[in-house]
N, CA, C and O atoms as a GROMACS GRO file, in nm:
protein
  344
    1UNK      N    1   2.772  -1.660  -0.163
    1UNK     CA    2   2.645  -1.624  -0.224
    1UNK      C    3   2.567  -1.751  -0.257
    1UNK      O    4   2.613  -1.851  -0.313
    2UNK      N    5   2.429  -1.728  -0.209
    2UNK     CA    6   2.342  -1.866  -0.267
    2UNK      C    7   2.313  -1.888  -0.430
    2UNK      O    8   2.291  -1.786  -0.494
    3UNK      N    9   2.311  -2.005  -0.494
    3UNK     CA   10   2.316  -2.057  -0.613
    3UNK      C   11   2.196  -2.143  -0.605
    3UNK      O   12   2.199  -2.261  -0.570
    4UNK      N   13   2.060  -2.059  -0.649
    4UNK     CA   14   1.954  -2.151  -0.605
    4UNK      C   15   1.940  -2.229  -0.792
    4UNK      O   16   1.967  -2.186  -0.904
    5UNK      N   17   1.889  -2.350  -0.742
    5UNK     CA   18   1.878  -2.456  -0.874
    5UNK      C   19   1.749  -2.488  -0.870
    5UNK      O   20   1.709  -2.518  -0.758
    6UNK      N   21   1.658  -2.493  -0.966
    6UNK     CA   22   1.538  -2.538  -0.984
    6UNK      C   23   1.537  -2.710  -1.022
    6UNK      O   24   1.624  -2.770  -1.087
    7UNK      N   25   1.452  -2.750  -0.981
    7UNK     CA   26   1.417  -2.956  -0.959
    7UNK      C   27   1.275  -2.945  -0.995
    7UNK      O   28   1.216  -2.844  -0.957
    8UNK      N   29   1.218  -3.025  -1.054
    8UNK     CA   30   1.093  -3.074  -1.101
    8UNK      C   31   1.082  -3.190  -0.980
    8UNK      O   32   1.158  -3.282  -0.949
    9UNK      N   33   0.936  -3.139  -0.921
    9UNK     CA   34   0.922  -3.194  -0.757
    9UNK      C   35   0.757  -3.247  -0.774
    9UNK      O   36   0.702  -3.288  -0.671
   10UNK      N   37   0.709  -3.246  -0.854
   10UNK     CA   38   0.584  -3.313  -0.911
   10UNK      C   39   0.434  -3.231  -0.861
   10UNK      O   40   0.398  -3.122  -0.906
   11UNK      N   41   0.379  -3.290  -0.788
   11UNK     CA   42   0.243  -3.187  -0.769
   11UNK      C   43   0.260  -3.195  -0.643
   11UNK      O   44   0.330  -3.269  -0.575
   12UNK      N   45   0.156  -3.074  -0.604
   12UNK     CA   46   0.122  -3.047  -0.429
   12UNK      C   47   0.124  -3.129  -0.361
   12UNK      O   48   0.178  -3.157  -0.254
   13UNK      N   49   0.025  -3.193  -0.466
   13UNK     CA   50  -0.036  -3.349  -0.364
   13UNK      C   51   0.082  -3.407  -0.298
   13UNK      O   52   0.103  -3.423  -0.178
   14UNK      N   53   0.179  -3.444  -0.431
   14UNK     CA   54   0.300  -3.499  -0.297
   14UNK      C   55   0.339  -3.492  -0.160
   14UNK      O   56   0.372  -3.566  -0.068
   15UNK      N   57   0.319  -3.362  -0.185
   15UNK     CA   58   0.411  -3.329  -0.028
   15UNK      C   59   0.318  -3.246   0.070
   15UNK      O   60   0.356  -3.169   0.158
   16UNK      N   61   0.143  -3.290   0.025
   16UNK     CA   62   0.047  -3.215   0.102
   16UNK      C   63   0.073  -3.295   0.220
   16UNK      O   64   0.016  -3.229   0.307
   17UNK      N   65   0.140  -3.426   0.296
   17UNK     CA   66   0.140  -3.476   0.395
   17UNK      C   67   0.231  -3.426   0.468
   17UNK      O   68   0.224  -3.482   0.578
   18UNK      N   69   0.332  -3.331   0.467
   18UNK     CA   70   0.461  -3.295   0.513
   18UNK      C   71   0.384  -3.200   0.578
   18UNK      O   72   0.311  -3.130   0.509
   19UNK      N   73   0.388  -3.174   0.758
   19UNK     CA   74   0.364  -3.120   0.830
   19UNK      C   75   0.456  -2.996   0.892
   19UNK      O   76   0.419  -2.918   0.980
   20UNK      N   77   0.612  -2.996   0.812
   20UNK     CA   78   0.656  -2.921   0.874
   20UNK      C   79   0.656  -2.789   0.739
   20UNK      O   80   0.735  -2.695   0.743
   21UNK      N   81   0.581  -2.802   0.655
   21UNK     CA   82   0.588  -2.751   0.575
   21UNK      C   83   0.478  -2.593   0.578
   21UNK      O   84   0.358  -2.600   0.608
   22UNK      N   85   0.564  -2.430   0.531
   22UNK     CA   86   0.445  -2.367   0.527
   22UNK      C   87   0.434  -2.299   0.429
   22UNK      O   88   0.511  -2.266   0.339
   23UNK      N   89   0.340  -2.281   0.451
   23UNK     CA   90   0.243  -2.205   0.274
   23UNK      C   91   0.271  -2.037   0.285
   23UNK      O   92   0.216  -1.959   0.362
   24UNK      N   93   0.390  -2.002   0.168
   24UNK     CA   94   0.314  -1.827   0.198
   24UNK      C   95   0.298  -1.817   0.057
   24UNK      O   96   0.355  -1.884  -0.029
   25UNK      N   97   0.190  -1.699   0.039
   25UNK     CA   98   0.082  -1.668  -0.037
   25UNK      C   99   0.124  -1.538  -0.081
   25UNK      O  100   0.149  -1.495  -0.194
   26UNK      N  101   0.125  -1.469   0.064
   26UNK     CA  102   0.135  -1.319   0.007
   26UNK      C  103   0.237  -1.225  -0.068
   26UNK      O  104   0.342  -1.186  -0.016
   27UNK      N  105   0.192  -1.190  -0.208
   27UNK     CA  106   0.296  -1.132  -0.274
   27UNK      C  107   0.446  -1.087  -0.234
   27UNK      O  108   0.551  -1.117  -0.291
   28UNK      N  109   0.423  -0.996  -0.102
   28UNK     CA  110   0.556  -0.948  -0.055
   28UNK      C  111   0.637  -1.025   0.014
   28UNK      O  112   0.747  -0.975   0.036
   29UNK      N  113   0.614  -1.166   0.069
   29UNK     CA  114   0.668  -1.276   0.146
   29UNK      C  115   0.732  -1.336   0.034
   29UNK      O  116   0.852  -1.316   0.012
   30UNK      N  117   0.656  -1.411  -0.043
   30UNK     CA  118   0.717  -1.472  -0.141
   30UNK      C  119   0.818  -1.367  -0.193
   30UNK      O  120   0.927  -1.415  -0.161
   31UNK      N  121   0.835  -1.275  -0.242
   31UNK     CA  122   0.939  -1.190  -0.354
   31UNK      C  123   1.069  -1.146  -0.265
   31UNK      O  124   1.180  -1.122  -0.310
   32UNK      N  125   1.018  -1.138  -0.088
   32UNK     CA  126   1.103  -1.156   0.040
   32UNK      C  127   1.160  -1.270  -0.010
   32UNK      O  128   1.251  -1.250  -0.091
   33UNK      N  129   1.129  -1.400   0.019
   33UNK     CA  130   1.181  -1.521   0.030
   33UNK      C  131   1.282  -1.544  -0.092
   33UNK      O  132   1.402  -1.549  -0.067
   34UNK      N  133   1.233  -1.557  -0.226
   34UNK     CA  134   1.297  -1.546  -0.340
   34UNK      C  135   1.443  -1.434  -0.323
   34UNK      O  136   1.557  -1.478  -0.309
   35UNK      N  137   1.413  -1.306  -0.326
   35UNK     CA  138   1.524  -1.235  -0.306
   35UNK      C  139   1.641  -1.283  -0.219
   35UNK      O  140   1.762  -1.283  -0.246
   36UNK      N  141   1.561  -1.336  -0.081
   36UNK     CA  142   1.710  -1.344   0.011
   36UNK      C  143   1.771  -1.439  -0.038
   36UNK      O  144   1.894  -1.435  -0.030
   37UNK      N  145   1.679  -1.602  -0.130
   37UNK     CA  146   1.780  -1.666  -0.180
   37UNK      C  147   1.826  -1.647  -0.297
   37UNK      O  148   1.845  -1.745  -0.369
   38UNK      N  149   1.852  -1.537  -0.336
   38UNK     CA  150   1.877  -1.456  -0.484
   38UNK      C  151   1.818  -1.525  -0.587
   38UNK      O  152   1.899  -1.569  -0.668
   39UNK      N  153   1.665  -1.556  -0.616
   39UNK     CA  154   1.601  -1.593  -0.684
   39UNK      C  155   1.523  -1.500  -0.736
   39UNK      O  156   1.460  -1.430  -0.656
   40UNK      N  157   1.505  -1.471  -0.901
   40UNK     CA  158   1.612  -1.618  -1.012
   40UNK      C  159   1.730  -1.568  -0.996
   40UNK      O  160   1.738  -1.461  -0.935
   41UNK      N  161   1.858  -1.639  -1.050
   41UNK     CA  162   1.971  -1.590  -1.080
   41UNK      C  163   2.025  -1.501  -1.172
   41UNK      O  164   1.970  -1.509  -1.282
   42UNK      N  165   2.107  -1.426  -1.165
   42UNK     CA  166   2.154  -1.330  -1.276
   42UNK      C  167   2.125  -1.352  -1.424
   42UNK      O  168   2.053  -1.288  -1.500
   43UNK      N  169   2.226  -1.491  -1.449
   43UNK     CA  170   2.223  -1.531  -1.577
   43UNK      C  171   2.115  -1.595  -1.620
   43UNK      O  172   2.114  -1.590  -1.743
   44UNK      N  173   2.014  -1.660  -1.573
   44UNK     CA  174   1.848  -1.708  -1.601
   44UNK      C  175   1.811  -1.592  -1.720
   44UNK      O  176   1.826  -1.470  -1.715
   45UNK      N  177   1.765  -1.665  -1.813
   45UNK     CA  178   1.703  -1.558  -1.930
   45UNK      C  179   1.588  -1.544  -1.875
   45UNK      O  180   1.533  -1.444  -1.829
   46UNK      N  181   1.557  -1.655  -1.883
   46UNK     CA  182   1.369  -1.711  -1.894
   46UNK      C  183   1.316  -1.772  -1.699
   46UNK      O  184   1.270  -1.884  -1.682
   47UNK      N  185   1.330  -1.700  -1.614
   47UNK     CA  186   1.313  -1.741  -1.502
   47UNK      C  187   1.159  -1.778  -1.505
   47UNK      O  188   1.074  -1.740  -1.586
   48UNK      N  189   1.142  -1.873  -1.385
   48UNK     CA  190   0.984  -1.911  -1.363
   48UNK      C  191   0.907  -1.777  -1.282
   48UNK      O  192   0.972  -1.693  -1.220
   49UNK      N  193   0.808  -1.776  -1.291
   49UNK     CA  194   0.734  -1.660  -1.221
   49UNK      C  195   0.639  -1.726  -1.115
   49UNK      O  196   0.523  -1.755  -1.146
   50UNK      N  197   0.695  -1.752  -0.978
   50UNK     CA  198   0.641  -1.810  -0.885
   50UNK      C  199   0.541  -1.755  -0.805
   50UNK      O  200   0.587  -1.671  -0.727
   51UNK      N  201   0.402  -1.774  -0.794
   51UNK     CA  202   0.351  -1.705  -0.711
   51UNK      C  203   0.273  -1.761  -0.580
   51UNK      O  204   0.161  -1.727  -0.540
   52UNK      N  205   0.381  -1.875  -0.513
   52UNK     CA  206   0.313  -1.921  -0.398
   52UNK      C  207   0.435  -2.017  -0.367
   52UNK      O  208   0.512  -2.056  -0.454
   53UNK      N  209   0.442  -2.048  -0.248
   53UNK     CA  210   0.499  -2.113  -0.171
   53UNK      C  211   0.554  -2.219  -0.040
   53UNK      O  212   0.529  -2.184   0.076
   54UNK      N  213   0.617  -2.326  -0.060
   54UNK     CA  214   0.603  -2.389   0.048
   54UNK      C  215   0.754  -2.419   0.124
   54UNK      O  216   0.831  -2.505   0.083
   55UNK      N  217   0.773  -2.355   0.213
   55UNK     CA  218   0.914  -2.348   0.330
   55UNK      C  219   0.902  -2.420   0.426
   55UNK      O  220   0.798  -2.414   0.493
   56UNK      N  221   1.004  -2.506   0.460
   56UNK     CA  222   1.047  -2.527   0.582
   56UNK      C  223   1.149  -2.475   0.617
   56UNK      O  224   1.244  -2.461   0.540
   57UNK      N  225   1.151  -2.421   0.787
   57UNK     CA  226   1.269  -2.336   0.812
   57UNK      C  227   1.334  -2.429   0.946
   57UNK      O  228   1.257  -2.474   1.031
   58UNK      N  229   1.491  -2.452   0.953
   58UNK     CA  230   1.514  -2.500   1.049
   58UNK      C  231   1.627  -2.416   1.108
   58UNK      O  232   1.685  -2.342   1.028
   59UNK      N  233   1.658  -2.417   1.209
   59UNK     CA  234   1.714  -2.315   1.282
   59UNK      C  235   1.752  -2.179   1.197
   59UNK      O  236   1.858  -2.158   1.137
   60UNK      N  237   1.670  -2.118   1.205
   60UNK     CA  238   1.672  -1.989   1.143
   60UNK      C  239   1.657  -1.972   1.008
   60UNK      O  240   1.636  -1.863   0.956
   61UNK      N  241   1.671  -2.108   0.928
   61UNK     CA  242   1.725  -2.077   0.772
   61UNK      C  243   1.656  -2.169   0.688
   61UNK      O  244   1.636  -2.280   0.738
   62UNK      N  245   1.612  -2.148   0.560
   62UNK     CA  246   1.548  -2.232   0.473
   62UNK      C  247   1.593  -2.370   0.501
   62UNK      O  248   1.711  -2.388   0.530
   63UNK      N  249   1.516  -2.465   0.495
   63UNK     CA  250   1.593  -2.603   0.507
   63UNK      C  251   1.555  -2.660   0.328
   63UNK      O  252   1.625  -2.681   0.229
   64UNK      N  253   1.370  -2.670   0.365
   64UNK     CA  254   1.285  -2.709   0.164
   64UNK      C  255   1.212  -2.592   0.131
   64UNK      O  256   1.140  -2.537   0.214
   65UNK      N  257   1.231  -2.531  -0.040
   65UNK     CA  258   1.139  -2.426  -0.026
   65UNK      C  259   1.086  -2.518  -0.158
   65UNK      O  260   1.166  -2.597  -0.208
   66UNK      N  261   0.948  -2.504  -0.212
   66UNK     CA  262   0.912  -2.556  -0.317
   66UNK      C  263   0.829  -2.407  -0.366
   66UNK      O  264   0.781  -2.312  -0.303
   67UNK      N  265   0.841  -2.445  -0.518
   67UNK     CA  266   0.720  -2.304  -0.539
   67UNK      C  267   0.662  -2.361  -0.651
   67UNK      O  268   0.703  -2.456  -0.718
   68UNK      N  269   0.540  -2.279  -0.668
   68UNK     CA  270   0.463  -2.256  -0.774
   68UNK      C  271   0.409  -2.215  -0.815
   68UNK      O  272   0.378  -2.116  -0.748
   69UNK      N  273   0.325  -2.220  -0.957
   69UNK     CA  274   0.305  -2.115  -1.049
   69UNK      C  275   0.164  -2.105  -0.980
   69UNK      O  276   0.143  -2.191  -0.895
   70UNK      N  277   0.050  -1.998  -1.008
   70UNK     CA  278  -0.103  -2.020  -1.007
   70UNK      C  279  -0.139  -1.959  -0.873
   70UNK      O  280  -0.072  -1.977  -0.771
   71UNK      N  281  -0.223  -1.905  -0.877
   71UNK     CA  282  -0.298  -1.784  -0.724
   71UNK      C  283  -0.360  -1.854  -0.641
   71UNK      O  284  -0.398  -1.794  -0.540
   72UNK      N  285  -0.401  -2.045  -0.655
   72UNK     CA  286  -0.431  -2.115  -0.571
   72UNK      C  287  -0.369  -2.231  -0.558
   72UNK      O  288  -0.392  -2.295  -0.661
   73UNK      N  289  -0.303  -2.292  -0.485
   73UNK     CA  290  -0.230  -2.391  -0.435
   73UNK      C  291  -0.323  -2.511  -0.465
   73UNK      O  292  -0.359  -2.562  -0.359
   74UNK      N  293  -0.376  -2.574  -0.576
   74UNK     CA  294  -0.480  -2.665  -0.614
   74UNK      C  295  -0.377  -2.785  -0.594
   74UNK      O  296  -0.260  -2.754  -0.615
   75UNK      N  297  -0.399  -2.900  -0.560
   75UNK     CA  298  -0.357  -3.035  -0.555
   75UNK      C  299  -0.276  -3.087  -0.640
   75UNK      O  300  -0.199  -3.180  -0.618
   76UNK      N  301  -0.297  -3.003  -0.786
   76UNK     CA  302  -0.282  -3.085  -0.929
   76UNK      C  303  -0.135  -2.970  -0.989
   76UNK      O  304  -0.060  -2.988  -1.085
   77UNK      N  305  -0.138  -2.845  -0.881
   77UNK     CA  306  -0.048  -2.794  -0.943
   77UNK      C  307   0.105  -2.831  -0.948
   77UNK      O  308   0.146  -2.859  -0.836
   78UNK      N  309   0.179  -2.836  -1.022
   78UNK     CA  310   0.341  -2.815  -1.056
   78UNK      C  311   0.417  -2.808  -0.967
   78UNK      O  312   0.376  -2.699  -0.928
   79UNK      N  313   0.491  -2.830  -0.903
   79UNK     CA  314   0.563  -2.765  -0.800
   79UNK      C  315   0.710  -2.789  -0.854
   79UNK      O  316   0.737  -2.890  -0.920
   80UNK      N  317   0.830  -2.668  -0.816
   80UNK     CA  318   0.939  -2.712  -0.856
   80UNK      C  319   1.012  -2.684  -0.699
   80UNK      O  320   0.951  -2.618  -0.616
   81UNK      N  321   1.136  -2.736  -0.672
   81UNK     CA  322   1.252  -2.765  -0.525
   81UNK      C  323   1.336  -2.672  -0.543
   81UNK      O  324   1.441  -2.711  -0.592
   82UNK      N  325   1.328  -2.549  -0.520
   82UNK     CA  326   1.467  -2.482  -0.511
   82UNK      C  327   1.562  -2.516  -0.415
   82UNK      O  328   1.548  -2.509  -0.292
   83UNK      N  329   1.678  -2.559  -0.489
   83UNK     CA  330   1.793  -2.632  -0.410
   83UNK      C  331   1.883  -2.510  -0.411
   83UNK      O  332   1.928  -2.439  -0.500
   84UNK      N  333   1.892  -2.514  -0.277
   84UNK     CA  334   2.017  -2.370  -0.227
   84UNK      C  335   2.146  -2.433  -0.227
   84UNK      O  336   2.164  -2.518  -0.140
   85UNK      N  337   2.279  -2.400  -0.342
   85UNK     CA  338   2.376  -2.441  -0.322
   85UNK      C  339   2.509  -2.253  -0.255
   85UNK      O  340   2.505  -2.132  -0.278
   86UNK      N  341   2.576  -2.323  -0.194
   86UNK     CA  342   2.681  -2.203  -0.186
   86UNK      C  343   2.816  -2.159  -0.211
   86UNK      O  344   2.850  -2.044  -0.184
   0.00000   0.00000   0.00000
């Protein structure tokens, strides 16, 4: 079972140069994506409430997912690294 860990990954801007990177937006993708990596975890009281996202997928499977809070992906926003452990 995946053991996803949250990382403080700084703002968009960072990693607006990363080309292999993609943006999903839409409610049911993101809550897709989250679920399959069982995000949040069981025991999380206080989980983050992510509503946007940035994936890279390499052969078939998450490789970086970053998320964040806010309905527009602004430059200045937050981003945190969900690290998939197993």
């Amino acid at each position: 079972m995946l053991k996803p860990t949250l990382t403080y990954a700084g703002t968009i801007k960072d990693i607006q140069d990363r080309d292999d990177l993609i943006l999903v937006m839409d409610s049911q993708e993101v809550q897709a994506v989250l679920e399959h990596i069982n995000y949040p975890p069981e025991n999380d009281e206080c989980p983050m409430d992510f509503s946007g996202l940035f994936v890279s997928i390499q052969e078939g499977d998450y490789l970086d997912i970053f998320a964040y809070e806010g309905t527009i992906p602004y430059l200045f926003e937050n981003i945190w690294k969900i690290d998939l452990q197993y």
